[in-house]
C-alpha positions as CSV (number, residue, x, y, z in Angstrom):
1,X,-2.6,-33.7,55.9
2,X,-1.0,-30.8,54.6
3,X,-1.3,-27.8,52.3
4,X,1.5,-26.7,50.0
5,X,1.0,-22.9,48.3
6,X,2.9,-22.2,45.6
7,X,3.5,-18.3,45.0
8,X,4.1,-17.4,41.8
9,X,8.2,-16.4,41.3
10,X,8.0,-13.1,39.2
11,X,11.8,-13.2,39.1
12,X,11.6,-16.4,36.7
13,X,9.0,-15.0,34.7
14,X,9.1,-11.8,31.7
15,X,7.3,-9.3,31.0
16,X,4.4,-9.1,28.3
17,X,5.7,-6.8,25.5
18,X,3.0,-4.5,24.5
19,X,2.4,-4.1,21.4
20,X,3.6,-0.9,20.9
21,X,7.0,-1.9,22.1
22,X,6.8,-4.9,19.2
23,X,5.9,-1.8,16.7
24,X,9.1,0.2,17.5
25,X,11.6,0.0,14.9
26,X,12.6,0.3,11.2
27,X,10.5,-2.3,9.0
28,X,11.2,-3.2,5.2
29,X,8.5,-4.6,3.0
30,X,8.1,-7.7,1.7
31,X,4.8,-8.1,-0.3
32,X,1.7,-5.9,-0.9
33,X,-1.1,-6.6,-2.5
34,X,-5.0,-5.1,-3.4
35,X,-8.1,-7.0,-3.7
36,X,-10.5,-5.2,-6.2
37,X,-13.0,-6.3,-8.0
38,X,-12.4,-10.3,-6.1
39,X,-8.8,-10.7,-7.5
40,X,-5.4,-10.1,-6.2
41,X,-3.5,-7.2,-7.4
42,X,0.4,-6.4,-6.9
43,X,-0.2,-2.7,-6.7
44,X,3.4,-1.5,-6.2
45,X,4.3,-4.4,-8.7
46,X,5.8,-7.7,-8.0
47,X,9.4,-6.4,-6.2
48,X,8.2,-3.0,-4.0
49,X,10.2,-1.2,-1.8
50,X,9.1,0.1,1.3
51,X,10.7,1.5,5.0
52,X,8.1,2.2,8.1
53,X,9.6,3.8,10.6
54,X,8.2,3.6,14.1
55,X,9.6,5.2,17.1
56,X,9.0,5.1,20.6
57,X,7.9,8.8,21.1
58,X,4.6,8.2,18.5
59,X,5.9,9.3,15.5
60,X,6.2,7.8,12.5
61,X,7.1,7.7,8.6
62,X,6.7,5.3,5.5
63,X,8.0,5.4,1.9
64,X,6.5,2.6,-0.8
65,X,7.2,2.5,-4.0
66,X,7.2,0.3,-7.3
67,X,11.1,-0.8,-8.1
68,X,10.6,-0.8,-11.6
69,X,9.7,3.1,-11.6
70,X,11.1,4.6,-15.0
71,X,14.0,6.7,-14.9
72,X,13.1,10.9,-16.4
73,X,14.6,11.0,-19.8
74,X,15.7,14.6,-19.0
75,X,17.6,13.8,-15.8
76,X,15.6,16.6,-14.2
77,X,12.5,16.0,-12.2
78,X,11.1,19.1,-12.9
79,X,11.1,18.4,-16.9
80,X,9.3,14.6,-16.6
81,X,7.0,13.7,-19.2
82,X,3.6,13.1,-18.4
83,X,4.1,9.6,-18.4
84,X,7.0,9.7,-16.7
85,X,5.4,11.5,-14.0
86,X,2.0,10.0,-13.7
87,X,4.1,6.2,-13.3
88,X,5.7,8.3,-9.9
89,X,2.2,9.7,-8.8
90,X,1.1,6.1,-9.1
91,X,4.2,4.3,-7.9
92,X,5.2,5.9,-5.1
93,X,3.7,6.9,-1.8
94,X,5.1,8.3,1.1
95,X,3.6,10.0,4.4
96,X,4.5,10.8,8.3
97,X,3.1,12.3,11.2
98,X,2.2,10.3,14.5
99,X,0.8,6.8,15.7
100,X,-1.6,5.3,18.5
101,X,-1.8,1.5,18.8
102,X,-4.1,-1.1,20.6
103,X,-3.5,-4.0,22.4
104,X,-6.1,-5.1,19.7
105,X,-3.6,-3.8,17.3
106,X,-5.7,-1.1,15.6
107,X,-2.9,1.1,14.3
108,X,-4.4,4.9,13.4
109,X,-1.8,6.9,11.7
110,X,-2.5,11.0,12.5
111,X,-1.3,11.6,9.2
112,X,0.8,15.3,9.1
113,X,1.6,15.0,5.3
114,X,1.4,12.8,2.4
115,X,3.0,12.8,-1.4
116,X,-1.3,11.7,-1.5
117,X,-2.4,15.4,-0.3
118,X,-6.2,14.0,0.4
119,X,-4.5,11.9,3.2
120,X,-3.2,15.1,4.8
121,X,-4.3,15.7,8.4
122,X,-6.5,12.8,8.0
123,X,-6.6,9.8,10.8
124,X,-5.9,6.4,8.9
125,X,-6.8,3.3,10.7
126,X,-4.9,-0.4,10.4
127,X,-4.7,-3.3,11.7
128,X,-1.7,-5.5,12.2
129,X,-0.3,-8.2,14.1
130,X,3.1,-8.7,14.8
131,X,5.0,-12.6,15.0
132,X,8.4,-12.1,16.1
133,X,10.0,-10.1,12.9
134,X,7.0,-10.5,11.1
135,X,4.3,-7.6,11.2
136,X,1.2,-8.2,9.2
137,X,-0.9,-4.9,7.9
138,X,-4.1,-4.8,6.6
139,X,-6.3,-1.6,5.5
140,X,-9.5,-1.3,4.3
141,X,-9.4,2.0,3.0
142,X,-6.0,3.0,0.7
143,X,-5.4,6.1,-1.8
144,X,-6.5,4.0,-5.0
145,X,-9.8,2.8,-3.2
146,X,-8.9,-0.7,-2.3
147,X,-8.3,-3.0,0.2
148,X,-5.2,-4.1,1.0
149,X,-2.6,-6.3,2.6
150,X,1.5,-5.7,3.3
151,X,4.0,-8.1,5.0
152,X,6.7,-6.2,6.3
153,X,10.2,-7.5,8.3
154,X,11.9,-6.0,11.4
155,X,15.0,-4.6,9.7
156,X,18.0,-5.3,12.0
157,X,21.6,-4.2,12.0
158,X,23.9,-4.4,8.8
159,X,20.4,-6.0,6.9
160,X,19.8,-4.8,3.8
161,X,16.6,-2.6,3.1
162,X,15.7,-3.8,0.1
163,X,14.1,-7.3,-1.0
């Protein structure tokens, strides 16, 4: 009678990628969406825009906004009307500083500054989950009091950064 031990053969085998090293990259959006008062709301409108930025040294920066923004009559950004202007504040966010990620994936942004000034040197927490070029992002806490939910795609070489 004999025994037979297999060792494990670490040369045939990868590495776990943490999830930090999933995070790092450029990512475009795809969807975002609200839930207020029980019902889904588009609250960068049906087509946003978006870039996150991740890199591997903690820092970070994002950029959302609706694509249907109006263009200032003037041409000067200084001279908007006030409803040109309030459709930006509402349209458009945009915000860096630095990151710290779980293996959970609880994503807290160390927020440094925001075109949202009550977000500025503020902690923001996330949570996402990453499937190949897929990262899902949820946040229960958002500059217009809401919950909500982003897809965003891994952008790669020569892809465009737009929907």
């Amino acid at each position: 009678l004999g025994f037979v031990l297999f060792g494990s053969n670490a040369a045939g085998q990868q590495k776990a990628t943490s999830i930090k090293d999933q995070l790092v990259g450029t990512w475009k959006l795809v969807s975002a969406e609200a839930e207020q008062n029980g019902k889904k709301v588009e609250f960068f409108g049906p087509n946003p825009v978006g870039i996150y930025v991740f890199d591997a040294n903690g820092r970070f920066f994002s950029q959302v906004s609706r694509s249907d923004l109006p263009k200032f009559a003037s041409g000067n950004r200084y001279q908007g009307t006030p409803e040109e202007n309030k459709a930006v504040v509402q349209g458009f966010i945009a915000y860096f500083g630095t990151y710290t990620i779980t293996e959970s994936g609880t994503l807290t942004l160390h927020m440094v500054n925001s075109s949202f000034p009550n977000f500025n040197g503020t902690d923001q927490k996330r949570m996402i989950s990453i499937n190949g070029d897929e990262m899902q992002y949820s946040s229960g806490a958002t500059s217009f009091g809401a919950a909500a939910h982003q897809v965003w795609k891994r952008v790669g070489p020569g892809d465009n950064l737009t929907n």
